[in-house]
N, CA and C of each residue as an Amber inpcrd file, in Angstrom:
protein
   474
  -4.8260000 -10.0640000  15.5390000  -5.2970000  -9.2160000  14.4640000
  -4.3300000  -8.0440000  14.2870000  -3.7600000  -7.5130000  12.9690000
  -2.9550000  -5.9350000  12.6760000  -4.2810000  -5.4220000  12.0260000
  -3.7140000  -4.5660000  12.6520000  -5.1590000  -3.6820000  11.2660000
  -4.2040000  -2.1570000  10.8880000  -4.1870000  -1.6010000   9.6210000
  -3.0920000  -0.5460000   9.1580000  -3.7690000   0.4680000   8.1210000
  -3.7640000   1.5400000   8.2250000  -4.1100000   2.0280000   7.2050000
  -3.1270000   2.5730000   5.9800000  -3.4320000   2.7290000   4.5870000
  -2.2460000   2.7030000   3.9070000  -1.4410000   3.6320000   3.8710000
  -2.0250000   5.0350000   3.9870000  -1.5450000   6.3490000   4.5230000
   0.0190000   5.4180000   5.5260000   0.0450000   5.1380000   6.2580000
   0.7320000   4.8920000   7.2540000   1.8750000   3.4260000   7.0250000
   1.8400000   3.1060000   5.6150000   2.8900000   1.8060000   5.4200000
   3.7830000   2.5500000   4.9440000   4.9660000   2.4950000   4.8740000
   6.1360000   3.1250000   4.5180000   6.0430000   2.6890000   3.0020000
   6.6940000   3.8580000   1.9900000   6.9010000   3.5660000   0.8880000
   7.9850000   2.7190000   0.6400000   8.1120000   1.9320000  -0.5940000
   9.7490000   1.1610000  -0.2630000   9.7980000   0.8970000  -1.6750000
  10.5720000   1.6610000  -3.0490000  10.4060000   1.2780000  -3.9680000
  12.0680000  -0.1530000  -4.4620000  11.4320000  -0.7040000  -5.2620000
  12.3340000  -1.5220000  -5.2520000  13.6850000  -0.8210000  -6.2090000
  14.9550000  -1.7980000  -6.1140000  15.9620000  -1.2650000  -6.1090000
  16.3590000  -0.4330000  -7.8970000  15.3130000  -1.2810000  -9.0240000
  15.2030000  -1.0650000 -10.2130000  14.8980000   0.6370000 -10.1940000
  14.0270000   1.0900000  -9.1480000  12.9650000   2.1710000  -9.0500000
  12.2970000   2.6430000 -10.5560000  11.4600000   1.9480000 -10.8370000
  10.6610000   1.5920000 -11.8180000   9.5320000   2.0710000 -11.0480000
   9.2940000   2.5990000  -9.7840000   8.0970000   3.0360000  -9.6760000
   8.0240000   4.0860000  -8.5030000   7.1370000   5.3040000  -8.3530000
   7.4370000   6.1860000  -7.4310000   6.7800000   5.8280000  -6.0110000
   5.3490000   4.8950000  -5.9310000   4.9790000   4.5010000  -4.3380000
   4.7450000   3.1430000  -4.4090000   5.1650000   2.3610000  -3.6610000
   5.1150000   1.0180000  -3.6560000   5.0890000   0.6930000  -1.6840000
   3.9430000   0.0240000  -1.2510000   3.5910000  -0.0170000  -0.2660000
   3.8590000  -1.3920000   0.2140000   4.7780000  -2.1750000   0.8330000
   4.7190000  -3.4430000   1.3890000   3.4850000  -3.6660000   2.4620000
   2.4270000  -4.0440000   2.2030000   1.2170000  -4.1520000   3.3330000
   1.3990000  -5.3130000   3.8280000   1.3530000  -6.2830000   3.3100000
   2.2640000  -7.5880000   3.6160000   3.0350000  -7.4830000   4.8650000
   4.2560000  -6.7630000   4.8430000   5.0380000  -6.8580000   5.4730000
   4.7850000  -5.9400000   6.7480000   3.8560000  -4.9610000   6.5600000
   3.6190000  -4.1010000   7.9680000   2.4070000  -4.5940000   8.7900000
   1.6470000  -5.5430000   8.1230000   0.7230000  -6.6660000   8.7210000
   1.8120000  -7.7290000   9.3470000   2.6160000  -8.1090000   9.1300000
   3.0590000  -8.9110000   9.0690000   2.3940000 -10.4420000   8.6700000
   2.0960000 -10.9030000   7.6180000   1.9260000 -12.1620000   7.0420000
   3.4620000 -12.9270000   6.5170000   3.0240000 -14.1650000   6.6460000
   3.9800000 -15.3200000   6.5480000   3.2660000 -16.0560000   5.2740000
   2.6070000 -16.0670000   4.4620000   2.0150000 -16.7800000   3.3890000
   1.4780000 -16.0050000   2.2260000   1.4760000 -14.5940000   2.3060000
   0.6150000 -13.9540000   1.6040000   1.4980000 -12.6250000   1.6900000
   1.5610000 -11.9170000   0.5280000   2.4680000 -11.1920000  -0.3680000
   1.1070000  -9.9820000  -0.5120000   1.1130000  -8.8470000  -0.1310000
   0.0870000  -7.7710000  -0.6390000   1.0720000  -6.1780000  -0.9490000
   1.2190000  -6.0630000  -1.8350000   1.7860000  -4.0870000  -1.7760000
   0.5430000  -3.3090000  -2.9350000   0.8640000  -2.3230000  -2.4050000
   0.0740000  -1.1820000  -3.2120000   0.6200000  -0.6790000  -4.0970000
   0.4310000  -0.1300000  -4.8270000   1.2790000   1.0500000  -5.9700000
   0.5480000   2.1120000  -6.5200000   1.2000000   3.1620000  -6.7240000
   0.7830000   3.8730000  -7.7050000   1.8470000   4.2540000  -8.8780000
   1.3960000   3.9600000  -9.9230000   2.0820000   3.9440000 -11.0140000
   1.8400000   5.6070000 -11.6920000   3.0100000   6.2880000 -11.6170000
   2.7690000   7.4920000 -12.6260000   3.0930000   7.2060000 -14.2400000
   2.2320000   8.1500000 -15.2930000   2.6810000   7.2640000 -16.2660000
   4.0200000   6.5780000 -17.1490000   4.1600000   5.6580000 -17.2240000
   5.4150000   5.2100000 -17.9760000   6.4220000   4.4780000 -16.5940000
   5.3510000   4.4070000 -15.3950000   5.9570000   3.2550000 -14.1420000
   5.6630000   1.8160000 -14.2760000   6.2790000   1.3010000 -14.2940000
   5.9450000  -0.3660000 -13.9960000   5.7240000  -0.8280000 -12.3480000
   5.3530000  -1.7570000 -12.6380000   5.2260000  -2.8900000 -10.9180000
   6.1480000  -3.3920000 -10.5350000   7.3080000  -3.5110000 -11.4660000
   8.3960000  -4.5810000 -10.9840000   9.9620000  -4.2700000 -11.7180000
   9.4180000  -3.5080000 -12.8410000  10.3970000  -3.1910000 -14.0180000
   9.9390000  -4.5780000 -15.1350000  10.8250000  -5.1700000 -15.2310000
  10.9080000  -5.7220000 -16.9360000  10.1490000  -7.0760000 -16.4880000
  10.4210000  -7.9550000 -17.5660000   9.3350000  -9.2520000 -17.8460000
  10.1040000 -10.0510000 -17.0610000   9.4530000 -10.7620000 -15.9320000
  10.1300000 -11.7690000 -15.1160000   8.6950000 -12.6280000 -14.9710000
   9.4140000 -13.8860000 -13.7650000   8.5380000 -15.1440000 -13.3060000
   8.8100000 -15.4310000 -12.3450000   7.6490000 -15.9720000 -11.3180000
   8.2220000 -16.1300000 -10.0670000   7.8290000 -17.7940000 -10.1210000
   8.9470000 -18.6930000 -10.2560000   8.5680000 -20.2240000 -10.1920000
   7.6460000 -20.5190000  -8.8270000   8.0510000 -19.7760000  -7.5750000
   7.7350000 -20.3900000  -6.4630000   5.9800000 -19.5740000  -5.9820000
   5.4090000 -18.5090000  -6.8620000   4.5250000 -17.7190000  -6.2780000
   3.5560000 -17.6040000  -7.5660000   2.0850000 -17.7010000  -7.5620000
   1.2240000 -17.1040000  -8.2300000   0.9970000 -15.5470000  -7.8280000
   0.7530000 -14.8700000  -8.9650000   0.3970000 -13.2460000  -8.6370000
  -0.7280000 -12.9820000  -8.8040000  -1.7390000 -12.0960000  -8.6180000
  -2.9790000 -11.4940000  -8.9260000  -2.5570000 -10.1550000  -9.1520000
  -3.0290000  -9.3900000  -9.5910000  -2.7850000  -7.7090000  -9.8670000
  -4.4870000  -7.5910000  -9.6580000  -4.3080000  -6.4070000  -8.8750000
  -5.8930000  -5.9010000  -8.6760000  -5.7360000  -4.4830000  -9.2410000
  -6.8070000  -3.9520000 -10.4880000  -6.2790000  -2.4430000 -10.6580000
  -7.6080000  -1.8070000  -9.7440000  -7.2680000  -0.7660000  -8.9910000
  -8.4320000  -0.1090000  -8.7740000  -8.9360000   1.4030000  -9.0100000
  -7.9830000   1.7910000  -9.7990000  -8.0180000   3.0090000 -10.6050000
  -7.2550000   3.3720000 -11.7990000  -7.4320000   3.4920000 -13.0120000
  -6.6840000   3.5210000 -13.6120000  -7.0440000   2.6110000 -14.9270000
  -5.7370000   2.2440000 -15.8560000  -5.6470000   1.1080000 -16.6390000
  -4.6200000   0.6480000 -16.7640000  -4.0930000  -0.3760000 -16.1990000
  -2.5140000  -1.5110000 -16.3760000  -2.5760000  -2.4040000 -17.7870000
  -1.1290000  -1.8730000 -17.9940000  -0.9960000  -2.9320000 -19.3530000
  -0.1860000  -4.3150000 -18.7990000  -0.2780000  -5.4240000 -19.2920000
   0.5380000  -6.4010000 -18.8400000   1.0300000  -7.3910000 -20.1330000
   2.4000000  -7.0510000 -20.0830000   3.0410000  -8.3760000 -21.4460000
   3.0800000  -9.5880000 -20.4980000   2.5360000 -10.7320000 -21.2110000
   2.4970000 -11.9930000 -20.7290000   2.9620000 -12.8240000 -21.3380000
   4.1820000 -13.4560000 -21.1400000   5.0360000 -14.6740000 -21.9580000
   5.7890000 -13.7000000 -22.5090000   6.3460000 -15.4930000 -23.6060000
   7.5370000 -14.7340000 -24.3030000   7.6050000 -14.0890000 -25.7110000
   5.7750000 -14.1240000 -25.5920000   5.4390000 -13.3100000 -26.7980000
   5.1060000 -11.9150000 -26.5140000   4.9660000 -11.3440000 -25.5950000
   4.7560000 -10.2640000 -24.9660000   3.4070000 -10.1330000 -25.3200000
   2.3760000 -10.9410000 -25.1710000   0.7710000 -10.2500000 -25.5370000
   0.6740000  -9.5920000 -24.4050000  -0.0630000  -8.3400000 -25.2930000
  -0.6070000  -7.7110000 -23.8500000  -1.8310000  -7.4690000 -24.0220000
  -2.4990000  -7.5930000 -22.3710000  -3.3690000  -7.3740000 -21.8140000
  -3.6690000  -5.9960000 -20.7150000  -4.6730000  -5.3650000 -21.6400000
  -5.3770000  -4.1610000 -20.5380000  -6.2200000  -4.9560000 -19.2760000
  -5.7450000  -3.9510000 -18.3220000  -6.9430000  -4.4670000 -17.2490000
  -6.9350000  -2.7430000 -16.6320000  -8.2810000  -2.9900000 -16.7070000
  -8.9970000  -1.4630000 -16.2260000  -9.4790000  -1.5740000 -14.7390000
  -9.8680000  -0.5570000 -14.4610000 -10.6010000  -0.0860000 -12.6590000
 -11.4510000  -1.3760000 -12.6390000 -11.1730000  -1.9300000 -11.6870000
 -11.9230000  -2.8060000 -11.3250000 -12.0430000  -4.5190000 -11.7460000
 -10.8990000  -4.6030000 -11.8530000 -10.3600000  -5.4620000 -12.9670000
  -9.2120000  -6.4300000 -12.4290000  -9.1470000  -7.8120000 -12.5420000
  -8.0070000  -8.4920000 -11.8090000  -7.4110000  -9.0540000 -13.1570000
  -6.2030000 -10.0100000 -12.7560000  -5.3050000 -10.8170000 -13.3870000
  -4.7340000 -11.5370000 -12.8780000  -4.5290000 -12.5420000 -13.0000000
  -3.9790000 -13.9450000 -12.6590000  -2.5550000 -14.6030000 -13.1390000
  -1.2310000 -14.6720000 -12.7370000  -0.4000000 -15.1690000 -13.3750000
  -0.0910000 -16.3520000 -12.3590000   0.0130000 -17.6500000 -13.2790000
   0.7160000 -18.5900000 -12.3140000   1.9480000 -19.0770000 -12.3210000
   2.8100000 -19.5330000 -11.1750000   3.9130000 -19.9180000 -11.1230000
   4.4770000 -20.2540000 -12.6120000   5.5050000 -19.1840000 -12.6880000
   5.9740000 -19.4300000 -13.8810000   6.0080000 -18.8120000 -14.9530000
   4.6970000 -18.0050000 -15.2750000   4.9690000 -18.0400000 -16.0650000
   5.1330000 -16.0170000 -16.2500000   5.7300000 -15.7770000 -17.4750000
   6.1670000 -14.7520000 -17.7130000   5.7820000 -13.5330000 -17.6630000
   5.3680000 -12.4610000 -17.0440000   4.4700000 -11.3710000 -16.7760000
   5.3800000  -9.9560000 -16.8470000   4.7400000  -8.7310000 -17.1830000
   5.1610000  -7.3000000 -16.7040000   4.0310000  -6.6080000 -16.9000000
   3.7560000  -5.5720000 -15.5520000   2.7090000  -4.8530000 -15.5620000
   3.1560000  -3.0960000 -15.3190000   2.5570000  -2.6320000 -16.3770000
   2.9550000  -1.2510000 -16.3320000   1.6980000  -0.3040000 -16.7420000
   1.9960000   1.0500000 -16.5240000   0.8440000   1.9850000 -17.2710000
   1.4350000   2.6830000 -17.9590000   0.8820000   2.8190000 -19.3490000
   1.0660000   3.2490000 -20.8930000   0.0070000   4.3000000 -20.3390000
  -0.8780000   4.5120000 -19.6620000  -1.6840000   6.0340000 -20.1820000
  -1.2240000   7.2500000 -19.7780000  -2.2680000   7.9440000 -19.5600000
  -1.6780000   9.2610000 -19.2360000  -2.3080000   9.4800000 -17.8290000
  -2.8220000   8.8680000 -17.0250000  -3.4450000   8.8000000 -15.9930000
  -3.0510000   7.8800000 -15.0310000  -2.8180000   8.3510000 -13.6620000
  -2.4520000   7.7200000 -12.5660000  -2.7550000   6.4660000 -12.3960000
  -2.4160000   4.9880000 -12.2190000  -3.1860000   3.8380000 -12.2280000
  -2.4890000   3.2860000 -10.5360000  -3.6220000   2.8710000  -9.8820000
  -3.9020000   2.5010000  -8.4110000  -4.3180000   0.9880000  -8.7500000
  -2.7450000   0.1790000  -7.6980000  -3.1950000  -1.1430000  -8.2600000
  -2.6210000  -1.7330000  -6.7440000  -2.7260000  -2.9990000  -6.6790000
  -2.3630000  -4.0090000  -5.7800000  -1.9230000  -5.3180000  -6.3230000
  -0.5230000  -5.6390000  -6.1980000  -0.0810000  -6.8230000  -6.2510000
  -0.1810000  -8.1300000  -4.7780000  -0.8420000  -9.1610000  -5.4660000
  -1.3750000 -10.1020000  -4.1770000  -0.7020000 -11.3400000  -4.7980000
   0.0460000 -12.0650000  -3.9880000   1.0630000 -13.0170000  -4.1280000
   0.7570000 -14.1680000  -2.8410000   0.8510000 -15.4100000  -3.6210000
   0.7770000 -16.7930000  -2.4720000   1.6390000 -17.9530000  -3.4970000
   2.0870000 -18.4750000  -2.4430000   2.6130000 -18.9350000  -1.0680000
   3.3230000 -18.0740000  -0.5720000   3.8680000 -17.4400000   0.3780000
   5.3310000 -16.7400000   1.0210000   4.4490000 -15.4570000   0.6940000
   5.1090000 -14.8310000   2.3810000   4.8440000 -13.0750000   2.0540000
   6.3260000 -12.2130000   1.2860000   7.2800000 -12.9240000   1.0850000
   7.8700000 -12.3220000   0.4900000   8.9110000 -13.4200000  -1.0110000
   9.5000000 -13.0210000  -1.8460000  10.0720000 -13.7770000  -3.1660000
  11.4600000 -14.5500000  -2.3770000  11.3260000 -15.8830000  -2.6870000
  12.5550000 -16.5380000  -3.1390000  13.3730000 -16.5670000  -4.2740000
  14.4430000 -15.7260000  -4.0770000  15.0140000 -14.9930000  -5.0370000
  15.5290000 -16.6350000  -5.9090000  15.8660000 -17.8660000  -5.5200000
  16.2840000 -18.8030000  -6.5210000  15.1410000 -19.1290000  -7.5070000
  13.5170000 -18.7830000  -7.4010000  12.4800000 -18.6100000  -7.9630000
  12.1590000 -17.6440000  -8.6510000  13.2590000 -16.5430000  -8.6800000
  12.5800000 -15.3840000 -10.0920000  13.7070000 -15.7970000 -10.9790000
  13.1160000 -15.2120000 -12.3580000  13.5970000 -15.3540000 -13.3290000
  13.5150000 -13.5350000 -13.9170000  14.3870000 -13.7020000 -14.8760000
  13.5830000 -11.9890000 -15.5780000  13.9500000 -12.3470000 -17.2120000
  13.5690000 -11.8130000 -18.0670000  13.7360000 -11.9970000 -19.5200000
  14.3610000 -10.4610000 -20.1980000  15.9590000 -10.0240000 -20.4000000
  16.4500000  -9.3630000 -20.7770000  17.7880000  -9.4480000 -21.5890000
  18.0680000  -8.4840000 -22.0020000  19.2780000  -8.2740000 -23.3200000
  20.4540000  -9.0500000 -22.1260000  21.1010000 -10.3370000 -23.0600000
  22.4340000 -10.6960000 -22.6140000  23.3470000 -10.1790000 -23.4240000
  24.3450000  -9.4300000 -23.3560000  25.2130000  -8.7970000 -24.3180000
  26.0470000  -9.9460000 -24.5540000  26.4660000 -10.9890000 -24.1420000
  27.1980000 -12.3370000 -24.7530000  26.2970000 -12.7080000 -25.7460000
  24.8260000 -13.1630000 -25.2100000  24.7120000 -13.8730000 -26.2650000
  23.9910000 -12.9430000 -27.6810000  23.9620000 -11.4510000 -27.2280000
  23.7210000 -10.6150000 -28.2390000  21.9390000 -10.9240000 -28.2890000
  21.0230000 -10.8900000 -27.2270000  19.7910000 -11.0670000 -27.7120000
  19.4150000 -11.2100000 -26.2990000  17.9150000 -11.0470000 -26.1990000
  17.0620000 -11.3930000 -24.8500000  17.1360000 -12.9410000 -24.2410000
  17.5460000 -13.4100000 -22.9920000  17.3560000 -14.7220000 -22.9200000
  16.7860000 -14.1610000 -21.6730000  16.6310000 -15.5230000 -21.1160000
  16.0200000 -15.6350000 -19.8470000  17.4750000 -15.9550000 -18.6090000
  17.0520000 -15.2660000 -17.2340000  18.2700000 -14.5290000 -16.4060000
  17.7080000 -15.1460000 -15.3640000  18.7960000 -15.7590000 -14.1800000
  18.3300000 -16.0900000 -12.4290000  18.9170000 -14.7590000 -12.1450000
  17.7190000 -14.0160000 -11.1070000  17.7350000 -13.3450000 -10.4370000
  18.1230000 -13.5700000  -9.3960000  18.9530000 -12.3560000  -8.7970000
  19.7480000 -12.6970000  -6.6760000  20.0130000 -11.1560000  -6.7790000
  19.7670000 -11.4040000  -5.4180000  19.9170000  -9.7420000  -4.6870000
  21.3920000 -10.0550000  -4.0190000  22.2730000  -8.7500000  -4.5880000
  23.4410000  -8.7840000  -4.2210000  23.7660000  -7.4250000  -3.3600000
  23.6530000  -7.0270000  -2.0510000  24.6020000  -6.0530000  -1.6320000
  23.5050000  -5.0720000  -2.5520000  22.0960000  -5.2090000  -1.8760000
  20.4580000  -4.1380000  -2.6150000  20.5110000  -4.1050000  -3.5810000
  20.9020000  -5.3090000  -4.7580000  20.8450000  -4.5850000  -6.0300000
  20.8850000  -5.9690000  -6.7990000  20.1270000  -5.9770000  -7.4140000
  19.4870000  -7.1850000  -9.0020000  20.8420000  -7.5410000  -9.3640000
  20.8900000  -8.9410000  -9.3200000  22.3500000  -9.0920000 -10.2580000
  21.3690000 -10.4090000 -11.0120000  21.9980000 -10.1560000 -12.3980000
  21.2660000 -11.3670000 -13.2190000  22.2190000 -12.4490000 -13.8860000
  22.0170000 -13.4620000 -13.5130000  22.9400000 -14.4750000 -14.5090000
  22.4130000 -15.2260000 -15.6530000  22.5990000 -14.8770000 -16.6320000
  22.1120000 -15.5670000 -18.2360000  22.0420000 -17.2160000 -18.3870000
  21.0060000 -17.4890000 -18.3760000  20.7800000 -19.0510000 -18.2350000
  21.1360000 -19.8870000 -19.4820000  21.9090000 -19.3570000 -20.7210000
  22.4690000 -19.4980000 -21.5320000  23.5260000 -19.7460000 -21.5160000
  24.4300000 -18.6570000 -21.1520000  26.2350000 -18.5480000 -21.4330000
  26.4330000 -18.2210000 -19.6270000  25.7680000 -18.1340000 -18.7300000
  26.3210000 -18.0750000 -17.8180000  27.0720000 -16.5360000 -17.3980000
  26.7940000 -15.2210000 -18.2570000  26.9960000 -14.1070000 -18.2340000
  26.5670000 -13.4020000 -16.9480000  27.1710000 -12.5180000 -15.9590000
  26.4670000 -12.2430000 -14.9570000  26.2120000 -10.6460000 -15.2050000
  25.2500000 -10.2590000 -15.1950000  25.1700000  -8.5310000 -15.0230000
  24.7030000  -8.4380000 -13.9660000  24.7560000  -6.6920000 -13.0210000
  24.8280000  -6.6760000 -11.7510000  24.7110000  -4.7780000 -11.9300000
């Protein structure tokens, strides 16, 4: 058994820093199948930064204070989810969760299979300056830092 309180997980924001507390609980439990961090989003923070997919992982978002907006696909609908409130994305498919209000939003990202991302399994959806428009990008962590290659023209940004 770990048992942790959250006070006590180290903050660790990811390398985008798209967000000011981001808690790996996951990883200070140590789990091997199961993906859990905390966040608090101040307003105009995201969960992850921009619209990506994880082929290899379903997500849940739990909000428990607050209200999260989330664009889903490649139409960007979005969906509010308020205090008390979950969401479901499955392998694949296209998600970003952020807060548009003016109020602190307290959320939890919960992820299965793997406690942590197989980077040949994300994707992200952003501006390729080759092909002059948004395509869809393989994500890899290069030396702490997002490098994206355009699944189009083969363009790498970094």
């Amino acid at each position: 058994m770990e048992k942790v309180e959250i006070d006590e997980v180290e903050n660790r924001v990811n390398p985008l820093k798209v967000h000011s507390v981001r808690k790996p609980v996951s990883k200070e439990l140590g789990t091997e199948h199961f993906a859990m961090n905390y966040f608090e989003l101040a307003p105009g923070e995201s969960f992850s930064g921009g619209l990506h997919a994880h082929g290899d992982q379903e997500e849940v978002f739990y909000v428990e204070s607050g209200t999260a907006t989330f664009e889903v696909g490649l139409d960007r609908e979005t969906v509010a989810v308020d205090a008390g409130e979950l969401v479901r994305f499955p392998p694949g498919q296209f998600q970003k969760g952020y807060n548009d209000g003016d109020e602190r939003v307290v959320g939890w990202a919960l992820g299965a299979p793997g406690a942590s991302h197989d980077w040949d399994e994300l994707q992200s959806r952003t501006y390729c300056p080759e092909c002059e428009g948004e395509r869809t990008h393989d994500v890899d962590m290069a030396e702490g830092a997002f490098e994206l290659t355009c699944t189009d023209c083969g363009t790498v940004q970094g």
